[in-house]
C-alpha positions as CSV (number, residue, x, y, z in Angstrom):
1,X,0.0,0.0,0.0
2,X,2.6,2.2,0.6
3,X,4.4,1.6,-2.4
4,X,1.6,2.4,-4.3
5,X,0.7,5.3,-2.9
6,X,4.3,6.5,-3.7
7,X,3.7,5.7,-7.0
8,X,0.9,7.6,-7.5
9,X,2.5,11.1,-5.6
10,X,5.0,10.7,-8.5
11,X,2.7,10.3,-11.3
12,X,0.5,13.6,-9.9
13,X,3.6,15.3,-9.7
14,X,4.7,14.2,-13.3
15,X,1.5,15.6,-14.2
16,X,1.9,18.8,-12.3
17,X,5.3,19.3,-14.3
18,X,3.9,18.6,-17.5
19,X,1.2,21.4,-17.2
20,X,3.7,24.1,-15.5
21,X,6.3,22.8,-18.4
22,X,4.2,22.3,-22.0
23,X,6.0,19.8,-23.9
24,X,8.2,22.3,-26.5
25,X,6.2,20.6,-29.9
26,X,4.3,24.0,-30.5
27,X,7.5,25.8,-30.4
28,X,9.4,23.0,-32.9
29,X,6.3,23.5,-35.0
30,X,5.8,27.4,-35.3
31,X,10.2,27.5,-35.9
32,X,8.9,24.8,-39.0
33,X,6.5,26.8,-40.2
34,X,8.5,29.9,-40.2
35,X,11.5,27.7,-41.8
36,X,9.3,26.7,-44.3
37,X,7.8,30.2,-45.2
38,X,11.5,31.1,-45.3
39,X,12.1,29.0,-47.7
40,X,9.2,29.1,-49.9
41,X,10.3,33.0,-50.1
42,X,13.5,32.5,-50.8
43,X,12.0,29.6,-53.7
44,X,10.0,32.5,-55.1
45,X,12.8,35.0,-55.2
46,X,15.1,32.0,-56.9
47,X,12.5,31.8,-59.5
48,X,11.8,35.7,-60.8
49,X,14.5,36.3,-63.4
50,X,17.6,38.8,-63.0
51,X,18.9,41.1,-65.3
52,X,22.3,40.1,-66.4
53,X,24.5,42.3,-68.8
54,X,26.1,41.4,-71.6
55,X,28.8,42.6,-73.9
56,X,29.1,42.1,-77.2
57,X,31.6,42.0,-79.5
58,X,32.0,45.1,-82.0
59,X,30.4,44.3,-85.1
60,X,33.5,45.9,-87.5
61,X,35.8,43.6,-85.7
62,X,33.8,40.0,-87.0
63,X,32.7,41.1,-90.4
64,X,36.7,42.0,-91.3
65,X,37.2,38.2,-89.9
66,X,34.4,36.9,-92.0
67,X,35.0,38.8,-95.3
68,X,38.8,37.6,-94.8
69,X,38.1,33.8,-94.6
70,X,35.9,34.6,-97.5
71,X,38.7,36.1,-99.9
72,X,41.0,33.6,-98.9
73,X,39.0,30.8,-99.7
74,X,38.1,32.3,-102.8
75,X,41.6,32.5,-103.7
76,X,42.4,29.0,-103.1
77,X,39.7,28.1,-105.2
78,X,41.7,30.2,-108.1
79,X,44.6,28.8,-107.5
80,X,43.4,25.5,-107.6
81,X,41.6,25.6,-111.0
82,X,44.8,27.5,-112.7
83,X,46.9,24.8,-111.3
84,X,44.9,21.6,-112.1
85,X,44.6,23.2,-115.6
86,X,48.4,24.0,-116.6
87,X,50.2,21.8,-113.6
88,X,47.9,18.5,-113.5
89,X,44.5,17.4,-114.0
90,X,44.7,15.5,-110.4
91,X,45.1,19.0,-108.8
92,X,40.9,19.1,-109.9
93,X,40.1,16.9,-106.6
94,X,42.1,20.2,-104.5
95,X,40.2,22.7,-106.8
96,X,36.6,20.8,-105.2
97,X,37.6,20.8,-102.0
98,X,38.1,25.1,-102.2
99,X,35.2,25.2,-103.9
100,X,33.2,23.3,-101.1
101,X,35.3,26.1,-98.4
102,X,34.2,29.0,-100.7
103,X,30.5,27.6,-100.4
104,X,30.7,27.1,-96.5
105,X,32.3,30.4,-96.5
106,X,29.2,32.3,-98.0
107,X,26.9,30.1,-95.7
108,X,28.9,30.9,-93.0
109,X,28.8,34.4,-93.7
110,X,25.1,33.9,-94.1
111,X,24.3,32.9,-90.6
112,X,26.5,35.6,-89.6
113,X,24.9,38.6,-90.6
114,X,22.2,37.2,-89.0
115,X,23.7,38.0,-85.7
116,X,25.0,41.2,-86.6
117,X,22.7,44.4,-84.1
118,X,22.5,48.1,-83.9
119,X,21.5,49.5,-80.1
120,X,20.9,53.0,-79.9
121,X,21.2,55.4,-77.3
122,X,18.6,54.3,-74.4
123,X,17.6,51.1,-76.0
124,X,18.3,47.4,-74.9
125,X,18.3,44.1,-76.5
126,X,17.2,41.1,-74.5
127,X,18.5,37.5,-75.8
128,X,16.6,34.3,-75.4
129,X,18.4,31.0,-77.2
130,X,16.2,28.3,-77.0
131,X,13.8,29.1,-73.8
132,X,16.7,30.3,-72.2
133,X,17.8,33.9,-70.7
134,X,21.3,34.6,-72.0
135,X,21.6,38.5,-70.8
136,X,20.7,42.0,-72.1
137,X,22.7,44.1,-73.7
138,X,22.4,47.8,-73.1
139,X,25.7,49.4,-75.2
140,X,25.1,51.2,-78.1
141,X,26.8,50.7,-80.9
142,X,27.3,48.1,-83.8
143,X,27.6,44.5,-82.3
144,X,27.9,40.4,-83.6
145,X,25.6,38.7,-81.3
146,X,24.1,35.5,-81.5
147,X,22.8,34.3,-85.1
148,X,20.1,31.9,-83.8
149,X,18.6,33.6,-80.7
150,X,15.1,35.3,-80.4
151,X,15.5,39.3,-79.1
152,X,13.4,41.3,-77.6
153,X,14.3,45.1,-78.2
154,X,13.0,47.8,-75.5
155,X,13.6,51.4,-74.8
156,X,14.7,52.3,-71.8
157,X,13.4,56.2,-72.2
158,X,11.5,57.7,-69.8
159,X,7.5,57.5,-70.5
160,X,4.6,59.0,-69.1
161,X,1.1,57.6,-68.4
162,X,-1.9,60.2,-68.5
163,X,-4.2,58.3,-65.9
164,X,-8.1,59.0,-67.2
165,X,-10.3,60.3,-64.3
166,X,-11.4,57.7,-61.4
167,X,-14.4,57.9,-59.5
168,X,-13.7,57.0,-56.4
169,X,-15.2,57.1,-52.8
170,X,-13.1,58.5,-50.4
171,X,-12.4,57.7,-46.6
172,X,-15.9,59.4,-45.6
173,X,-18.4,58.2,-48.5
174,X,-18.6,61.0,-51.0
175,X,-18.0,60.0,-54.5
176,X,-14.9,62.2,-55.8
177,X,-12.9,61.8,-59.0
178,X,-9.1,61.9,-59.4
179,X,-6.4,61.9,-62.0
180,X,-3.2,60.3,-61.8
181,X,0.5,61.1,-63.7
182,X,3.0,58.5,-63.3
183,X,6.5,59.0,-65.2
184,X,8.3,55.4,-65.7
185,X,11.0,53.6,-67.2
186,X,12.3,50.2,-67.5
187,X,14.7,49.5,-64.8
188,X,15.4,45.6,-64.9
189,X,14.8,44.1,-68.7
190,X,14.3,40.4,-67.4
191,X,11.4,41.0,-65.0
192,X,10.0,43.6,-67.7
193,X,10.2,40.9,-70.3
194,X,9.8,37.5,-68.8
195,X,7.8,38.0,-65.2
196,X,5.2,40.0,-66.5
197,X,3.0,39.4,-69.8
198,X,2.5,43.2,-71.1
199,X,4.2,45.5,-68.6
200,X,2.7,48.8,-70.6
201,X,-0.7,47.3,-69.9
202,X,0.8,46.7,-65.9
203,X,1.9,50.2,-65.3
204,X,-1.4,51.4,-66.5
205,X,-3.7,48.9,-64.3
206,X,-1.5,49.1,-61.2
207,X,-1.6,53.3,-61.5
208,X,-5.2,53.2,-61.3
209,X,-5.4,50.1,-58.0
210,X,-2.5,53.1,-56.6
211,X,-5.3,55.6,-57.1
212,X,-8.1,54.3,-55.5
213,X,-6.0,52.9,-52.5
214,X,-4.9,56.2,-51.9
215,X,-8.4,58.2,-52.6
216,X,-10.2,55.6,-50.0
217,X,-7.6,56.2,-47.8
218,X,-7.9,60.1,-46.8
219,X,-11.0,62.2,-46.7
220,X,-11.5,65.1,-49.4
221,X,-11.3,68.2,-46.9
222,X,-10.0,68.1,-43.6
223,X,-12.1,67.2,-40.6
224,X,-10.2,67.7,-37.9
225,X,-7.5,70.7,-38.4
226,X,-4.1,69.5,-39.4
227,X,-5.6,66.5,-40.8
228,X,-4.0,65.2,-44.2
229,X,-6.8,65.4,-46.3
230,X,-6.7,65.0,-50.9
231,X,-6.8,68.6,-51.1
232,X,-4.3,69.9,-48.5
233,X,-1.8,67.4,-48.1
234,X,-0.4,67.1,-51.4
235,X,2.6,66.5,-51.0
236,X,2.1,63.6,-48.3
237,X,-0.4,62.1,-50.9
238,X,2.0,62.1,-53.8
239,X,4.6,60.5,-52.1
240,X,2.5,57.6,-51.0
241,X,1.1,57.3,-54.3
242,X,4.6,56.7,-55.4
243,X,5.5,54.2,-52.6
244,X,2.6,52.4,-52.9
245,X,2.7,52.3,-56.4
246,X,6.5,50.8,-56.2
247,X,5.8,48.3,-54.0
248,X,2.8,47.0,-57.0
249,X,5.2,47.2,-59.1
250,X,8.0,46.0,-57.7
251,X,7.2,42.8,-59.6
252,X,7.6,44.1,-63.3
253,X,11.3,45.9,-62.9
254,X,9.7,49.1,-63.7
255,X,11.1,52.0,-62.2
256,X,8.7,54.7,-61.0
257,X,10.6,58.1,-61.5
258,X,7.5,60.7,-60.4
259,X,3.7,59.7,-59.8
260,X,1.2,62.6,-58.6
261,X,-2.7,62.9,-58.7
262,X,-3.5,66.0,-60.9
263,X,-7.3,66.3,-60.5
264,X,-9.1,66.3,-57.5
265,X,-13.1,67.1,-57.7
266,X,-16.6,65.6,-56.2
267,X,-18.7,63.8,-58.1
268,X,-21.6,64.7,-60.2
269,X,-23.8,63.6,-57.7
270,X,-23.1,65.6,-55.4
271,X,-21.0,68.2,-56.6
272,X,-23.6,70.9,-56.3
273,X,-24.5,70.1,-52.8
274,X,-20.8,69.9,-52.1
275,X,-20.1,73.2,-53.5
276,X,-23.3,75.1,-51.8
277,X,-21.1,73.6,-48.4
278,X,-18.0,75.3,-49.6
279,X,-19.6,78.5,-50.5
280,X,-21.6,78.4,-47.1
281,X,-18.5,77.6,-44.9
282,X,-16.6,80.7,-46.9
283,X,-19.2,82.9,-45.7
284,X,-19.3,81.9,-42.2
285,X,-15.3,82.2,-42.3
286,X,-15.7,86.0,-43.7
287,X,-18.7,86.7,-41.4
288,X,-16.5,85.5,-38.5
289,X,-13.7,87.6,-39.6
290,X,-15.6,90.8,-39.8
291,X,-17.6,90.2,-36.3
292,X,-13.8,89.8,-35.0
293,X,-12.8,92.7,-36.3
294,X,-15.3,95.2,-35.9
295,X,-15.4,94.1,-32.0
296,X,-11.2,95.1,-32.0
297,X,-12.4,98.2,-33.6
298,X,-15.4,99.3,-31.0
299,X,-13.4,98.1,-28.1
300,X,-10.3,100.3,-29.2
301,X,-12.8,103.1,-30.0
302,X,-14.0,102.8,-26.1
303,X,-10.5,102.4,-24.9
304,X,-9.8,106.2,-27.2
305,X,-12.7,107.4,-25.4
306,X,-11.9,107.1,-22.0
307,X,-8.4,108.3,-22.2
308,X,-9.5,111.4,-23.9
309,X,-11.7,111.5,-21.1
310,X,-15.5,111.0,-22.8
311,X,-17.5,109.9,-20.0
312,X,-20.5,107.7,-21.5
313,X,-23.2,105.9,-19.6
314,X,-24.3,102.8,-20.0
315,X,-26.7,103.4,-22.0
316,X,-24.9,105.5,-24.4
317,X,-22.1,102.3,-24.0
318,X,-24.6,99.8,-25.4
319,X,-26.5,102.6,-27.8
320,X,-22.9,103.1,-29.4
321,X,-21.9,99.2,-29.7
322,X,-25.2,98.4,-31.5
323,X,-24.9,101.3,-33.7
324,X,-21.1,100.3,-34.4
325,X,-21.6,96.6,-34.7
326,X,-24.6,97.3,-37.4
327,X,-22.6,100.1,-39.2
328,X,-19.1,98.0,-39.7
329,X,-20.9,94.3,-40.2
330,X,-24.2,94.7,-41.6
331,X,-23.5,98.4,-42.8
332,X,-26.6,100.4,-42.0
333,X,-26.3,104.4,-41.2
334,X,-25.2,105.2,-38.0
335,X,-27.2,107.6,-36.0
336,X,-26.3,110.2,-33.6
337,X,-25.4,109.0,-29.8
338,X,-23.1,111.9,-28.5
C-alpha cells in the first residue's frame, strides 16, 4: 500500500510538471512553419528572373574576320583551278575541296549577318536561345551577337502615363474623382520581359489600383484641423502614391521616376450640394472675420474714449456698440449718440 501510494505522488507530480512545463512541440512546429515560409520565399525570389549584362563584340571587328576567310578561300579556289589546268588534272580533286570552303564560307557568312545588331542610345536588347535567358545588352553601338537567338528590343526612355479620371469614394463616402500622372522607365529588362505578360498594360492597371488605394484612404477636406486630407496634403499624398505604387510594381522591374494625382473634384452627384457647403463655410469664415474685427475696432474706439476723457453711460455704451456693430458688419447708417 505504501508503495503504491508513492507511486501515484509521483505520477501527480509528473502531471503537475507537465502542465507548468508544455511539452516544446508548438514551439518546434511554429520555428517549422517559419522555416518553411523562409524557404518558400526564398523559392520564389530563386525563380523571378535577374537582369544580367552582356557585352558584345564590336560588329567591325567579326565582319573584317568573315569577309577575310571569305577572300582567302576564294583565292584558293583560283589557285586550284589554274593549277589543275596547266600543272595536273589531279590538282581538280584540291580545286573541289576550295570550292566546297568558298560555299561554306558564303553560308557561314550567311548565318553571320544574322547576328549582326544596332542598339541605340537608351535602348536594350534582351536575348533568349532556345527558352533560355542569355543577358541583355544595353551598349550602343554596332555589335555580332548571337545568329540563332530570339531578341526582344525595349527602350529604356523615360515614359509617361496620363491616368483618365477615377471615381472614387473617399475615406468618408462622398464620390470624388481623381487623376493620376506617373512618369516610368524600364529599370530591370528580365522582370520587364519575362515575369510579367504586357508590362505597358501593368503600369497602366496598377496606376489606377494606386489611385483608389490612396483616394479611399484620406477624406477630401480636412475634418479635424491639421488632418492630411486629398486637397491639402499634397505632397504627403503624392509620395505615397509613389510608394505604394513601387511596391505593385516591384514585380515588373519598372522603375517609378514621379507619380502625382492631378485632378481632384466631387462627383456629379453631389458636386452641387458639395459646392453650396464650400460657399456656405466661406461665408461663415468672412462673417467670423468681420464680427472679429469690428469688436477690436469698437473696443479700441471705447478704450480712445476714456483716455481722452468722454465719459459715456451705460446706456450710451450699449447705444454706441449696436450702432457700431450694425454700421461696420451689416452696414446700416449710424445715427447720432453723443
Amino acid at each position: 500500500m505504501e508503495r503504491n501510494s508513492i507511486n501515484d505522488y509521483d505520477n501527480e507530480n509528473v502531471i503537475n510538471t507537465n502542465s507548468i512545463n508544455p511539452q516544446p512541440d508548438n514551439i518546434n512546429s511554429s520555428k517549422k512553419d517559419s522555416n518553411f515560409s523562409e524557404e518558400k520565399e526564398q523559392l520564389i525570389n530563386s525563380n523571378k528572373s535577374k537582369e544580367k549584362l552582356l557585352h558584345l563584340t564590336p560588329g567591325s571587328i567579326v565582319w573584317k574576320r568573315v569577309c577575310s576567310l571569305f577572300a582567302i578561300s576564294f583565292i584558293l579556289l583560283i589557285i586550284s583551278i589554274v593549277l589543275s589546268v596547266i600543272v595536273s588534272p589531279f590538282l581538280a580533286i584540291l580545286a573541289g575541296i576550295s570550292g566546297l570552303g568558298v560555299m561554306f564560307s558564303f553560308i557561314f557568312t550567311c548565318c553571320c549577318s544574322m547576328g549582326f545588331i544596332t542598339i541605340a542610345p537608351n535602348e536594350a536588347v534582351v536575348y533568349r536561345y532556345y527558352g533560355r535567358y542569355l543577358g541583355t545588352v544595353k551598349d550602343n553601338g554596332y555589335f555580332f551577337g548571337y545568329p540563332l537567338a530570339k531578341t526582344f528590343r525595349m527602350s529604356l526612355k523615360s515614359f509617361q502615363y496620363n491616368g483618365n479620371r477615377l471615381k472614387v469614394n473617399e475615406r468618408d463616402g462622398n464620390p470624388v474623382e481623381l487623376g493620376i500622372v506617373v512618369v516610368w522607365k524600364v529599370g530591370d529588362t528580365a522582370k520587364a520581359i519575362f515575369d510579367v505578360e504586357d508590362y505597358q498594360s501593368f503600369i497602366g492597371a496598377q496606376s489606377e489600383a494606386a489611385i483608389r488605394y490612396i483616394g479611399c484612404k484620406y477624406p477630401y477636406e480636412p475634418v479635424i484641423p491639421g488632418e492630411v486630407s486629398l486637397r491639402s496634403g499634397h505632397e504627403i499624398i503624392n509620395k505615397e502614391l509613389k510608394k505604394e505604387l513601387e511596391r505593385r510594381i516591384a514585380v515588373s522591374g519598372i522603375q517609378i521616376e514621379d507619380a502625382r494625382v492631378t485632378e481632384i473634384a466631387y462627383g456629379q452627384e453631389v458636386e452641387k450640394m458639395m459646392l453650396q457647403k464650400q460657399a456656405s463655410n466661406a461665408t461663415v469664415a468672412a462673417k467670423s472675420a468681420i464680427i472679429k474685427g469690428a469688436t477690436n475696432a469698437v473696443l479700441n474706439s471705447l478704450s480712445e474714449f476714456e483716455k481722452s476723457n468722454i465719459q459715456l453711460t451705460d446706456e450710451e455704451k450699449g447705444n454706441y456698440i449696436i450702432e457700431m456693430m450694425n454700421t461696420l458688419c451689416v452696414g446700416t447708417n449710424i445715427h447720432k449718440i453723443v
